[in-house]
GUZADREN-927824 format. One record per residue (C-alpha): x, y negated, z negated. Coordinates in steps of 0.1 Angstrom, whole numbers, plus 5000, padded with zeros to 4 digits. Each point is the difference from the previous one (the first is absolute). Example, Ala and Ser with C-alpha at 12.3 -4.5 7.8 and 13.67 -1.06 7.14 Angstrom:
BEGIN
512350454922 501449665007 
***
This chain:
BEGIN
592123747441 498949844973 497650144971 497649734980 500750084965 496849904976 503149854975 499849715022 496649934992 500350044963 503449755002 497349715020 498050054970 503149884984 501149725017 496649874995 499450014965 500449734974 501350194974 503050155019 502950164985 503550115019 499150355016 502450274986 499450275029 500550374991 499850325019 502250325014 503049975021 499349975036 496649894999 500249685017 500449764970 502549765018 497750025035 496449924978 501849694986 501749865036 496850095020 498049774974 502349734999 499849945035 496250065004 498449784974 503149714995 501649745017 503550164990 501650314979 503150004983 501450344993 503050024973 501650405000 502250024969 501850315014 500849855029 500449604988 501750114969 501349654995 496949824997 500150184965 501549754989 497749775007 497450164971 503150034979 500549624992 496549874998 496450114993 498649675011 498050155029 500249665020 503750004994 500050375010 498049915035 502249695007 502750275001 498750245013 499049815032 503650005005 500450355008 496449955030 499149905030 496349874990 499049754971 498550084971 496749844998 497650094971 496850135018 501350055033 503450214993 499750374988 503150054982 501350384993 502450144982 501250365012 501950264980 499149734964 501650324983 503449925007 499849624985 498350004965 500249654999 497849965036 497250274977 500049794970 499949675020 496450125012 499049864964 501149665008 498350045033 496450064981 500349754974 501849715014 499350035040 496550225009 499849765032 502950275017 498950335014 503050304988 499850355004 502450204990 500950395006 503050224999 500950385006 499250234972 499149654978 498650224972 502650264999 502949694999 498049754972 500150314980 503450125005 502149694996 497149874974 498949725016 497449764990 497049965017 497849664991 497050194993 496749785002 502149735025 499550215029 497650235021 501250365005 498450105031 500550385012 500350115033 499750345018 500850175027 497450025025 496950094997 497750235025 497649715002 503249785012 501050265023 496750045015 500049615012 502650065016 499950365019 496149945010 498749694997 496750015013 499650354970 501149764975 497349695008 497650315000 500850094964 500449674987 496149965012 498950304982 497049844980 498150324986 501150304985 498850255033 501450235021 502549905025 500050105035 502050305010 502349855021 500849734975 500450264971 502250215024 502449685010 500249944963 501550334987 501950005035 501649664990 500350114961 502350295015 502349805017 499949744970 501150354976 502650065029 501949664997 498949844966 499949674990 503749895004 500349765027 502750035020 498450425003 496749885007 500949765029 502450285014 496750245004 497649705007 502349855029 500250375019 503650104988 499450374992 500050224968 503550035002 500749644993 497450004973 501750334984 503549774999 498549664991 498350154966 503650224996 501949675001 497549864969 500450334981 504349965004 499549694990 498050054968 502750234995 503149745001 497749784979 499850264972 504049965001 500049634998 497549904977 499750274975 502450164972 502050245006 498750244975 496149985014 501149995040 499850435000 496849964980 498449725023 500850255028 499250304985 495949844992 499849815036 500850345025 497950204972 496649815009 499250245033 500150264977 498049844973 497549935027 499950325012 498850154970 496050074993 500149804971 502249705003 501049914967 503249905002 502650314979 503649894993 500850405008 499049945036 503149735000 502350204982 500050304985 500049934959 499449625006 498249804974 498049714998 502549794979 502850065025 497849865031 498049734983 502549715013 500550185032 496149965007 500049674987 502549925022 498250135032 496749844989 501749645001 501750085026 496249995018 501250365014 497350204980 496849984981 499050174970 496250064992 499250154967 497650254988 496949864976 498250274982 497249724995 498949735025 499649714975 500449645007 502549935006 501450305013 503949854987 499150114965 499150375007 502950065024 502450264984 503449895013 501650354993 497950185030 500249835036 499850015038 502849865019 499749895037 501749835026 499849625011 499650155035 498950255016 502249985027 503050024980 498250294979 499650205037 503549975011 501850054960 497550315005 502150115035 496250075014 499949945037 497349745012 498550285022 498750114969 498349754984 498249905040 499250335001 496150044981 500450384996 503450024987 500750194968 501749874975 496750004971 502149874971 501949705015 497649905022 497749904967 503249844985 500549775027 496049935002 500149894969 503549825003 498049815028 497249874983 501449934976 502449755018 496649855018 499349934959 502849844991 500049635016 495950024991 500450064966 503049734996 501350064961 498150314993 501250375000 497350305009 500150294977 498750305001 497550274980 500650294992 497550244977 501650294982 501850115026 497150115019 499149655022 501649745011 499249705020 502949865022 499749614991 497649774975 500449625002 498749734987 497549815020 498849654983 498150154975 499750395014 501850264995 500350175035 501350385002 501450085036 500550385011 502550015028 498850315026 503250035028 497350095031 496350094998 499750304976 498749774969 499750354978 500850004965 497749874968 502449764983 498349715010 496850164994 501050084962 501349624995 496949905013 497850224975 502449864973 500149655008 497149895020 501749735019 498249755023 501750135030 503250215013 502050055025 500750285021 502649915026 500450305029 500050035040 495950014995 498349725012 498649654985 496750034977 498849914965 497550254984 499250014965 502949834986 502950165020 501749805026 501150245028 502849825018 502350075026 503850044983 501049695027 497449774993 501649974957 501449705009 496549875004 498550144963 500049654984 498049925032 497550344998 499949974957 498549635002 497450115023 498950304975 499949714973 497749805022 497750294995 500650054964 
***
């Protein structure tokens, strides 16, 4: 089975443009990376040339006596079965972190040969550049991020027909029942398997919760082993310690993230590198809190107080040890986590719409908060994140009052409407907000 991914799209847009740079592709272990770049190769050129630099080590040598990149491809060509054409080859490089030379050369590439089409990725690319202080050749290429799947991927592929019937959505109305009911239904078993691949075939293809359960375990050991092997020694208890603390964290009422919850008498000075180390490893996101939502929200963000969550919400269920009968189950009772991993969900929906930017999050004297507030154009959108259909609670309400802004978002299992400035949407449809936020501004 195979799942469109909407990278491939965004990569077209690429291949097409005039003022193309080598594609330096980043994202999580296990994500599909390597399968994105194959599956476009062979779908939009005449041939694709893949060059692994843990598994062709000698072609380092290659970058390591030239940086003329026509030299370099005349080499190169050595080591393929397929010729290098400009315009009709996509060339990759795989694993770029283990040849510095092959990262650098990407320079060359931009300046001296556009006419080739590179991308480049590599495990844990930001965790290594960092590590072994590499250089990157900033303005020379295009940093691209990729995700994990998305509910709106998934969806294409476990009910098509629901899909095509979303994507049509062209006013902000009620849904039908048995379309609203399909959607939370499919948004279950999206929670259940997360956006992993390799777990989200293994529940799409039929092969049983069990599978699922030992598919995301095999990514979390993994993680693990990685923390051995590309981090110091000194920060590998710490990197630990925060990654199995964030079901707690989640679990709490408030989530701010609390360095006691990781260990007890931890400070922030002690786990700074260990966060930093998860965040570029693409395992984790950070939103901070803003006591202010000015423009832009960067400069009122107060990088002391945070949220952490996970890339995936799969990964976050099984690190968790919750069994998926719980999160299928609408009337099971776990309050606390069950709002964590809402959050953690639409929040991952956010990410590949937002590209570059980081939601934060408001918070009012302690007595309100409202889950998420991005930056939309030239708005400044708060989000409140309600796990099921009980939308209690006045925090939105108070930032309203406060604030006045031209419309919010209340994400919850209620159905689609827009009254009054509030967008009532369905917690599976957020991968469609860009879509639902351009038709409020139609009516602006």
């Amino acid at each position: 089975m195979e799942i469109k991914r909407e990278i491939i799209r965004r990569l077209k847009e690429w291949k097409d443009s005039n003022n193309r740079k080598p594609i330096l592709l980043k994202g999580a272990r296990q994500i599909g990376k390597t399968w994105v770049m194959e599956t476009f190769g062979k779908e939009y050129f005449q041939y694709c040339v893949k060059f692994d630099f843990d598994r062709q080590p000698e072609i380092k040598s290659v970058f390591q006596t030239t940086k003329e990149p026509e030299r370099i491809l005349k080499e190169l060509e050595l080591y393929c079965n397929d010729p290098i054409i400009a315009g009709k080859t996509l060339i990759i490089f795989d694993e770029i972190q283990d040849c510095e030379e092959a990262l650098n050369s990407l320079k060359y590439f931009c300046e001296d040969a556009p006419q080739y089409h590179i991308i480049a990725a590599g495990s844990l690319l930001g965790v290594a550049v960092k590590r072994r202080r590499m250089s990157v050749p900033v303005g020379k290429v295009e940093v691209m991020r990729m995700y994990p799947i998305t509910f709106k991927e998934f969806l294409n592929a476990s009910d098509e027909k629901l899909y095509e019937y979303v994507e049509g959505i062209d006013r902000l109305a009620h849904l039908p029942a048995v379309v609203l009911n399909k959607l939370i239904t499919e948004y279950r078993r999206y929670q259940v398997c997360g956006g992993m691949p390799e777990a989200t075939v293994a529940l799409l293809s039929g092969s049983g919760m069990n599978v699922v359960d030992a598919t995301l375990q095999d990514i979390l050991d993994l993680y693990e082993l990685d923390f051995a092997k590309y981090a110091d020694a000194r920060e590998i208890p710490r990197i630990h310690a925060i990654w199995h603390s964030l079901p707690a964290q989640l679990a709490k009422e408030n989530r701010k993230f609390i360095y006691k919850v990781v260990r007890t008498g931890a400070r922030s000075k002690d786990y700074e590198d260990a966060l930093l180390w998860l965040e570029d490893a693409g395992m984790i996101y950070r939103v901070f809190n803003i006591s202010k939502p000015g423009m832009p929200l960067a400069a009122y963000q107060e990088n002391d107080v945070f949220k952490v969550y996970a890339c995936d919400c799969g990964l976050l269920r099984r690190l968790a040890n919750l069994p998926p009968s719980i999160i299928l189950d609408p009337i099971a009772n776990y309050t606390e986590f069950k709002g964590g991993i809402a959050e953690n969900v639409i929040l991952e929906s956010f990410m590949p719409i937002l590209e570059n930017q980081r939601p934060c999050y408001w918070t009012s004297s302690g007595t309100a908060e409202v889950e998420f507030v991005v930056q939309w154009d030239e708005n400044i959108v708060p989000i409140e994140v309600k796990a099921e259909g009980n939308i209690s609670g006045n925090s939105l309400a108070l930032y309203t009052k406060k604030y006045n802004p031209d419309y919010r978002i209340r994400f919850s299992s209620l159905n689609l409407q827009y009254n009054g400035g509030l967008l009532s949407c369905p917690s599976p449809l957020a991968g469609w907000t860009d879509k639902f936020l351009s038709m409020i501004q139609e009516k602006l």
